[in-house]
ZAMARGU-4260 file (C-alpha; in steps of 0.2 Angstrom, whole numbers, plus 5000, padded with zeros to 4 digits):
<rodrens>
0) 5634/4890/5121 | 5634/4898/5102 | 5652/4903/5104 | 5657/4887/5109 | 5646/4880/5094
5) 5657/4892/5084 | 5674/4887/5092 | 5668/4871/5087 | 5663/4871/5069 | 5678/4885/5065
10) 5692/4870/5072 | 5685/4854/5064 | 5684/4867/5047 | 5700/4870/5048 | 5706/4853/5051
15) 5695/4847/5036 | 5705/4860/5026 | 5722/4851/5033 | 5722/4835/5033 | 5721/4835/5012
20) 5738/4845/5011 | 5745/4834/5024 | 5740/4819/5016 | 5749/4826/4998 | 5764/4833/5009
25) 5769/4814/5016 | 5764/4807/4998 | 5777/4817/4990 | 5789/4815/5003 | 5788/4795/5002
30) 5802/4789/4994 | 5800/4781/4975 | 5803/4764/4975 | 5815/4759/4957 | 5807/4746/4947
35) 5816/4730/4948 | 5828/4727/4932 | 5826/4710/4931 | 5807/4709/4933 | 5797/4694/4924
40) 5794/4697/4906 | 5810/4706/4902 | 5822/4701/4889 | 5840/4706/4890 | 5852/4705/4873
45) 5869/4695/4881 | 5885/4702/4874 | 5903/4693/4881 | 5920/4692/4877 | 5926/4673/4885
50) 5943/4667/4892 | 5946/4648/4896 | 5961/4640/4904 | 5958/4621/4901 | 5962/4610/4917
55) 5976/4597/4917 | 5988/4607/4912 | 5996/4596/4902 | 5986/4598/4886 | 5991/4616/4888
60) 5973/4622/4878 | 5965/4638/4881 | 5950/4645/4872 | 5946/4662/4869 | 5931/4669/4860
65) 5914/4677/4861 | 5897/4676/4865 | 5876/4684/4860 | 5864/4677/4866 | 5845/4684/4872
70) 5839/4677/4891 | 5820/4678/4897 | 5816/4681/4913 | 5800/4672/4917 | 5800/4675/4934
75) 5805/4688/4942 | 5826/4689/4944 | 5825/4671/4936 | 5829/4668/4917 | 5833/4658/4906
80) 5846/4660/4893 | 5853/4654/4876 | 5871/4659/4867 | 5880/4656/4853 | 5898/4654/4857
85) 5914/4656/4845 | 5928/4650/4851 | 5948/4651/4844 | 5954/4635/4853 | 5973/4637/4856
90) 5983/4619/4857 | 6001/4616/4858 | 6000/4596/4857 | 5985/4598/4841 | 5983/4609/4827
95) 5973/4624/4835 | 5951/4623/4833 | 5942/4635/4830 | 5924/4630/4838 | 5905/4634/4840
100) 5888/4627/4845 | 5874/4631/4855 | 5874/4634/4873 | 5858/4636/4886 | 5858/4642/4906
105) 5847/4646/4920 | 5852/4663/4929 | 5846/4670/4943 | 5849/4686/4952 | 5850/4681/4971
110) 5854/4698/4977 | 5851/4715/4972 | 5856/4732/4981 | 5858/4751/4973 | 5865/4747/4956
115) 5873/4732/4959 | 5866/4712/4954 | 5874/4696/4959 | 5869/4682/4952 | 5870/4660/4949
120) 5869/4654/4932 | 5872/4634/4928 | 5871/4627/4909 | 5878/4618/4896 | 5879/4615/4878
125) 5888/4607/4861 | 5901/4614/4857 | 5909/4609/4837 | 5926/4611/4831 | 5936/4612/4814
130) 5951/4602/4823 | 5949/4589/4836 | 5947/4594/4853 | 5957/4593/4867 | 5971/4584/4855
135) 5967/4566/4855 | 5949/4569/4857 | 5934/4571/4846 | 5927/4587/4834 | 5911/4588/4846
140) 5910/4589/4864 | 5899/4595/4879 | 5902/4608/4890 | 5894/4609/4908 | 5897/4624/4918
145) 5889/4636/4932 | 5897/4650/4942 | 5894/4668/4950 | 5892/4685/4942 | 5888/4702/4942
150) 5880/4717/4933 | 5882/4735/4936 | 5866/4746/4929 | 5873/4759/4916 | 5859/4767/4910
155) 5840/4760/4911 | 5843/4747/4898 | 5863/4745/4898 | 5872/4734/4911 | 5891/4731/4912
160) 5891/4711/4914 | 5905/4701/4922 | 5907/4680/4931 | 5917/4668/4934 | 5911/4649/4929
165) 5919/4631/4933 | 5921/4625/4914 | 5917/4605/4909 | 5924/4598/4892 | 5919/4580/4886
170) 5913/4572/4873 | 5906/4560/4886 | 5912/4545/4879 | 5900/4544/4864 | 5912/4540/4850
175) 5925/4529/4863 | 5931/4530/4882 | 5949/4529/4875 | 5945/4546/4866 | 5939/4556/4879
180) 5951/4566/4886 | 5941/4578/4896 | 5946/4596/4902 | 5941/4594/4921 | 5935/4609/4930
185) 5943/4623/4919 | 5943/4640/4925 | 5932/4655/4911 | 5930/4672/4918 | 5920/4682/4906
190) 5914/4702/4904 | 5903/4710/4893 | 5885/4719/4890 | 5867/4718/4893 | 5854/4726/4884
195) 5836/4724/4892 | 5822/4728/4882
</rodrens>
């Protein structure tokens, strides 16, 4: 009976001694789970080089500029952004624009996996030129867009950025309907930089 007592207090000793090292062992083993890049409260500086063919043809514009802007992500993967756009506005049938303004967006990262972000942004903004714009229309117009992207992670804070949006510009018949003549559904792609911080 005493050896049995023994058998007893020596097997649940050692198993006291076990379970903490086994305990550590699967903790360590566990897989470390990345932080999410687009968590709430992160802000991102937006760097991005633009490219706009304007739709009808026949007005034969194209824009091409850049873009810095800062987004805030107040939810997590979903932000809210603000850009200042410079654009050189080519025309054949109008002296050629240059053109900036103020532009704001909702983005948000719909899917994630390993490094990669896709992602839905829609805006708009005002857009102001030197020269009228699309010839035949007004030095101010508005410019409706929204599209797909994508980031690719870098480093910890640097993303390689890159979309495609549906591109919208009117003046909306504020000054007359006669001089209005919209660019519908134009195509941008645009690439660039993201800097979280």
């Amino acid at each position: 009976m005493v050896l049995r007592f023994r058998n007893v207090r020596f097997f649940l000793g050692g198993l006291i001694l076990f379970l903490p090292f086994q305990f550590a062992s699967a903790q360590t083993t566990e897989p470390a789970q990345a932080p999410d890049p687009f968590c709430q409260n992160t802000w991102t500086l937006d760097l991005n080089t633009d490219y706009i063919s304007g739709i009808p043809a026949r007005y034969h514009i194209q824009l091409v500029g850049e873009s810095v802007g800062f987004s805030y992500y107040f939810l997590d993967r979903l932000a809210f952004s603000a850009d200042i756009p410079i654009y050189y506005i080519d025309q054949r049938a109008a002296p050629d624009a240059f053109a900036s303004g103020l532009e704001a967006f909702f983005r948000w990262h719909f899917a994630e996996f390993d490094k990669w972000s896709l992602y839905a942004d829609l805006g708009a903004g005002v857009l102001i030129g030197d020269n009228r714009f699309p010839p035949g229309g007004t030095n101010c117009n508005f410019d409706p867009q929204t599209g797909l992207g994508a980031t690719y992670q870098l480093t910890q804070n640097l993303f390689l950025n890159a979309g495609a949006r549906l591109f919208h510009i009117s003046n909306a018949g504020l000054d007359n309907s006669d001089r209005n003549p919209a660019l519908e559904y134009s195509v941008e792609g645009y690439a660039g930089v993201l800097f979280k911080f």
